[in-house]
N, C-alpha and C positions, 0 to 999 in steps of 0.2 A: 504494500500500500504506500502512496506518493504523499511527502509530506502533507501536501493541500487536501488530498483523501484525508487524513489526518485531522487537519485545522478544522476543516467540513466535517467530520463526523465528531468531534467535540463540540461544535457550538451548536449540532441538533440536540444532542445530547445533555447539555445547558439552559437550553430553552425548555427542555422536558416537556410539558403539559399543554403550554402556549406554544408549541409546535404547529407546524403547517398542517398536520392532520386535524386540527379544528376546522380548516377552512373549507373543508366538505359541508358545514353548514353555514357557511359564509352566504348570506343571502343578503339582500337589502333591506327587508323590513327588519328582520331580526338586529341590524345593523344600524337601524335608525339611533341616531345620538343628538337628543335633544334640539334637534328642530335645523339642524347644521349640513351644510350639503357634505355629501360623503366624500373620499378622495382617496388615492392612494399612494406612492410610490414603491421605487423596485431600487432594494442595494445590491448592485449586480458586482458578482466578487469574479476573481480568475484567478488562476495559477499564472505568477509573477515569474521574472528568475529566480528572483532572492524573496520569495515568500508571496503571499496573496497580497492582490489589487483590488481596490472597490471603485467601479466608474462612479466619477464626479462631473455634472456638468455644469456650463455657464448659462446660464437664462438668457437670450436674448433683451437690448434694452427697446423696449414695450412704454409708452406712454401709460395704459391704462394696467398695468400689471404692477399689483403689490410687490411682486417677486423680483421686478425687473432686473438685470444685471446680477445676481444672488448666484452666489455658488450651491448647487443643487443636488439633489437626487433624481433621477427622472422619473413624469409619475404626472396625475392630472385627476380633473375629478373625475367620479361616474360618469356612465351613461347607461341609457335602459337597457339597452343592448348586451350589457355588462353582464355576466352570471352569477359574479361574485367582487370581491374587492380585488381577490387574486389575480381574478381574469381585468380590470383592471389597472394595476400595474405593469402586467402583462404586455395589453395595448398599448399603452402609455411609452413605455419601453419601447416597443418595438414604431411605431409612430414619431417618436424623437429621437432614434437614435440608430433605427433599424436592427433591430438584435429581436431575433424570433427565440424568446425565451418558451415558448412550446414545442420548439426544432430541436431537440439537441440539450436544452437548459433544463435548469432542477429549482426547484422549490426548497427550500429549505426551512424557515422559520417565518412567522410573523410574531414581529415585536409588537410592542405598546403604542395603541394610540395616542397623537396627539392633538392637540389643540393650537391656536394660535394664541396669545395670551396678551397681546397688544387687543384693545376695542376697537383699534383705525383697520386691523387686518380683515380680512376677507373669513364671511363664517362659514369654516370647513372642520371636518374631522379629516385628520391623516392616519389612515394605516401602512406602516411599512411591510416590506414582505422581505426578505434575501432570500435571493437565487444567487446560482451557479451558473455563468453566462457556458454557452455552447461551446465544445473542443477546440475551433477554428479562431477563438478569440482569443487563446493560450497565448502567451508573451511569449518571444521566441522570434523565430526566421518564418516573416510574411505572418502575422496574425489577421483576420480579414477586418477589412477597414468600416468605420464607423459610417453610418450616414446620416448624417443630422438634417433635420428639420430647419424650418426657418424659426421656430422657437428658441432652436438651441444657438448660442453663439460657440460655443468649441464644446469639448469633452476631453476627461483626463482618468488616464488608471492611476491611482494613487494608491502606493504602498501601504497598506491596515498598516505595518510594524511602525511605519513613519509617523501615524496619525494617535497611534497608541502612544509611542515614545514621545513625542510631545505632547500632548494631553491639550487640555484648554488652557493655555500658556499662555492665549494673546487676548484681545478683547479689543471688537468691534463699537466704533463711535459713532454715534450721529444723533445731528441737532434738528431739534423738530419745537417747533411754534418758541425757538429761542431759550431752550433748555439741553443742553447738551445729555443725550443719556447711552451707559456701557451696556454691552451683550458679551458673556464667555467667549471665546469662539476658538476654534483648531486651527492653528497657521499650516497653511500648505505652500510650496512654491509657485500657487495657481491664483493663491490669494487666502481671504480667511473663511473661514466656515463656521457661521452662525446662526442665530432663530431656531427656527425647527428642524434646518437637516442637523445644528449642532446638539440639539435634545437626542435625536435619531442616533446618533453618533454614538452618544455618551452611553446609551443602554446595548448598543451591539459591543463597541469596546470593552463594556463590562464582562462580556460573557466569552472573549478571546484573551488567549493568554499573550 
């Protein structure tokens, strides 16, 4: 077994109960959270050289997007169409970034939802899910290239050891109605990662060594 085989099979392992096998009853009504439109994203992991990677991406900058410019997860709300939350981050996934995580990919865990926790943001529930992006996405000679959306402004695999090792080290500024206020955030070489993909963060981190 590959160390990544490995990493992967300890952090289902971790999540124990709140595993993906819940999400067989992952429906919408059952899902309903207090009056909030539902959402999801997808922490899509690979086998790295030197250890696993979790794609990160950059939001496009968007006039009417809360998110704008935000270093991300990729991931979007419901639609009817949806089966479950799984199925989408799924789409989401593969619509911003072209990665057919039903081709090839694996399901692994759904962490904790969350919420936005600013009053100015948009009312959504987030559920995360990690997956296991498809073989062809492996780090290495020719991994198959990304295809972003006009949502997305770039993408990046960013080393878990890197994002662990530094911790929430840095923290995120910005001044709104002339009050300057701080957010945690993970320093990456890509920029900083804060709000809710940094909440996301902090509970998958916990459950990787």
């Amino acid at each position: 077994m590959s160390e990544f085989s490995i990493f992967v099979t300890r952090l289902r392992s971790r999540v124990g109960a709140g595993g993906v096998a819940l999400t067989l009853a992952d429906d919408f009504e059952s899902r309903a959270d207090g009056g909030l439109r539902l959402a999801a994203v997808a922490l899509v992991l690979r086998e790295g050289l030197e250890g696993p990677e979790m794609l990160v991406i950059k939001r496009s900058e968007a006039e009417h997007d809360h998110w704008s410019g935000h270093l991300a997860l990729p991931g979007g709300r419901a639609e009817p169409e949806d089966e479950s939350l799984l199925a989408t981050a799924a789409r989401e996934t593969f619509e911003e970034v072209g990665i057919d995580l039903g081709a090839g990919g694996e399901a692994v865990a759904r962490l904790g939802t969350v919420r936005p926790q600013s009053p100015l943001a948009p009312r959504v529930s987030v559920t995360p899910f990690v997956f296991v992006a498809p073989g062809e996405y492996r780090a290495g000679a020719g991994p198959k290239e990304l295809l972003l959306s006009e949502e997305v402004a770039a993408a990046f695999w960013v080393p878990v050891g890197e994002l662990k090792r530094g911790g929430r080290s840095a923290v995120f500024r910005m001044v709104f109605a002339g009050v300057e206020r701080e957010w945690p955030a993970y320093p990456s070489q890509h920029g900083l990662i804060w709000g809710i993909t940094e909440r996301i963060l902090t509970e998958f981190l916990s459950l990787v060594d």
